[in-house]
C-alpha positions in Angstrom: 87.1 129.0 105.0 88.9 126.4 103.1 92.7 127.7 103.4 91.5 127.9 107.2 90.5 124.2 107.8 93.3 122.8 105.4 95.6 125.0 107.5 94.4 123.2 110.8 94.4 120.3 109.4 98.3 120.2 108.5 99.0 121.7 111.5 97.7 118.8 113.2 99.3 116.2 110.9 102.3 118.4 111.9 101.5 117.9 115.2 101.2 114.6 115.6 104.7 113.7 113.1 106.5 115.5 115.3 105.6 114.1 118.8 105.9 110.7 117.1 109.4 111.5 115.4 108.0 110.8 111.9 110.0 111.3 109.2 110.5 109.7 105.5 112.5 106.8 106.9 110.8 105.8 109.5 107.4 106.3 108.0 108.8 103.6 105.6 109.6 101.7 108.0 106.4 101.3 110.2 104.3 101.3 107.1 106.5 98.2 105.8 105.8 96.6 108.8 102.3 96.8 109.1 102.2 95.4 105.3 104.1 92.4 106.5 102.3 91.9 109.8 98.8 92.7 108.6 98.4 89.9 106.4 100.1 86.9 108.9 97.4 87.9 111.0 94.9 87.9 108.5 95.8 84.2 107.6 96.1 83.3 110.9 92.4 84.8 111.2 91.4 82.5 108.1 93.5 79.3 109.7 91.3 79.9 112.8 87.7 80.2 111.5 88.5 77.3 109.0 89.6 74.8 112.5 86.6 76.1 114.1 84.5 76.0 111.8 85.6 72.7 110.3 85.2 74.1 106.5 87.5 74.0 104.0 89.5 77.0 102.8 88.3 76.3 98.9 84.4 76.2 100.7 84.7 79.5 102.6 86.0 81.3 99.4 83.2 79.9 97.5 80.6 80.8 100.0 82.3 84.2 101.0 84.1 85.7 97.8 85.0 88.8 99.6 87.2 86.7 101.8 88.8 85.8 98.7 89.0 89.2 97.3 90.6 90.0 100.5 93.4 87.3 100.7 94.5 89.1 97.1 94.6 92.3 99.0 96.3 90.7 101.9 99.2 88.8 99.3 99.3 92.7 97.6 100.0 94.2 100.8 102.6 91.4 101.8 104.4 91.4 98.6 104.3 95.8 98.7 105.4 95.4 102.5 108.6 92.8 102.1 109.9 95.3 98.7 109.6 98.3 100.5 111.5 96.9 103.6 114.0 95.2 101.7 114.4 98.4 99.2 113.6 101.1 101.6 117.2 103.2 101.5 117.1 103.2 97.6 113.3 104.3 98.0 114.5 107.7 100.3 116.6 108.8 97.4 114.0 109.3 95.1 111.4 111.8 96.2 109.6 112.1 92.9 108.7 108.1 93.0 108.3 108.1 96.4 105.8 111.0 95.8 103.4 108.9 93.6 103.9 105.8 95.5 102.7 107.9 98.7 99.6 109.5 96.7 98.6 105.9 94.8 99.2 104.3 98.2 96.5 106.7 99.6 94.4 106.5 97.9 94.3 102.5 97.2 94.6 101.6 101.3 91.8 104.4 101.5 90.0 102.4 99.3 89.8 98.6 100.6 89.8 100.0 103.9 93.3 100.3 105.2 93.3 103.0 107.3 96.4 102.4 109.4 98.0 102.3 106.3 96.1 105.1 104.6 97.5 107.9 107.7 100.8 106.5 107.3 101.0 107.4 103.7 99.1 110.3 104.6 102.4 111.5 106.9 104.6 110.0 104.0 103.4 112.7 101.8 103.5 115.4 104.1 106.6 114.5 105.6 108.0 115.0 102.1 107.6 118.6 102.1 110.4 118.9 104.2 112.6 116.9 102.6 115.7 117.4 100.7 115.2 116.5 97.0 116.7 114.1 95.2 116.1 112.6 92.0 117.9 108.8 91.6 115.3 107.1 89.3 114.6 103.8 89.9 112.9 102.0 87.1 111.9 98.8 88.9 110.0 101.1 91.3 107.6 102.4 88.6 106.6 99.1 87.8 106.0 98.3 91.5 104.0 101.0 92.4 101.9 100.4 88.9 101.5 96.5 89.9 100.3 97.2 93.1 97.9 100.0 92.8 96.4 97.5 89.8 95.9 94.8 92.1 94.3 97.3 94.6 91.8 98.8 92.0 90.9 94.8 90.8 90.5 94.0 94.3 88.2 97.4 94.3 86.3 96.9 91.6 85.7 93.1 92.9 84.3 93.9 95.9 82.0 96.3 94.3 81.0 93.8 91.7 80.5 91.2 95.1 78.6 94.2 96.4 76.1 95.0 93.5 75.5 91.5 93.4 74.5 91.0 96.6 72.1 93.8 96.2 70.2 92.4 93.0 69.2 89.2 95.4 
C-alpha cells in the first residue's frame, strides 16, 4: 500500500516537472525569485496597513508580534533568495550541499507556511535524482544553509511561543 501511493505520488511530481521543464537550474531559479519577490510584497503589505491604518510600524509589532516574527522570516527568505540567485551556478555543482539545502529548505518553508516555496524544494529534491553528480564543496554554503534553517526554526519556535501565549489568556 505504501510503495503504491509513494509510487503515484512521484509519478505525479514527475509529471508535473516535466510539463513545466523543471530541472536543478531552473528550480533555482524560480525559487530565488520568489525569495526575493515574496518579502517586497510583504513590506509593501506592512507600508500599506501602517498608511491606512495611521499606526506606527514600532506599534503594530508591539501589538501584533507575529507580524514581527514574520518580517524576520521575510529578511531570512530575502537574504536566502539574493545568495542563491547571485551563487546559483556554484550551487549546481555540488549535489551533496544542494541535497541538504533542498531537504532543510523543506522542511523549514513547510514550517512557517511557505508553500510555494516548500513544492519548489520539493521538485529540487526530486529533480536531483536525475542528476549527474558532482562533488565541488563549498564551505560558505554550509554555513548558509545552517544560518538560515536557524533563523527559520527561531522564527518557529516564536510563533509557537506567540501561539501558547495566546492560548493561556
Amino acid at each position: 500500500m505504501w510503495t503504491m501511493t509513494k509510487n503515484k505520488v512521484t509519478d505525479f511530481c514527475d509529471q508535473i516537472m516535466e510539463r513545466l521543464r523543471l530541472n536543478i537550474r531552473s528550480i533555482l531559479k524560480w525559487y530565488s525569485i520568489i525569495l526575493l519577490v515574496a518579502p517586497l510584497l510583504f513590506w509593501g503589505l506592512l507600508e500599506f496597513r501602517v498608511v491606512m491604518t495611521k499606526v506606527s510600524l514600532a506599534d503594530m509589532f508591539h501589538s501584533q508580534p507575529t507580524i514581527a516574527v514574520s518580517v524576520i522570516v521575510a529578511i531570512t527568505d530575502f537574504l536566502l533568495g539574493y545568495y542563491c540567485w547571485i551563487k546559483k551556478d556554484k550551487l549546481v555543482n555540488s549535489t551533496k550541499e544542494l541535497k541538504i539545502f533542498w531537504i532543510c529548505q523543506c522542511f523549514c518553508q513547510l514550517l512557517v507556511g511557505n508553500i510555494i516555496c516548500f513544492l519548489l524544494s520539493f521538485f529540487g529534491l526530486r529533480a536531483l535524482h536525475s542528476f549527474k553528480v558532482t562533488d565541488r564543496a563549498i564551505a560558505y554554503f554550509k554555513t548558509t544553509i545552517i544560518i538560515s534553517t536557524v533563523l527559520y526554526v527561531l522564527c518557529i519556535l516564536l510563533l509557537g511561543l506567540i501561539g501558547l501565549k495566546d492560548l493561556r489568556g
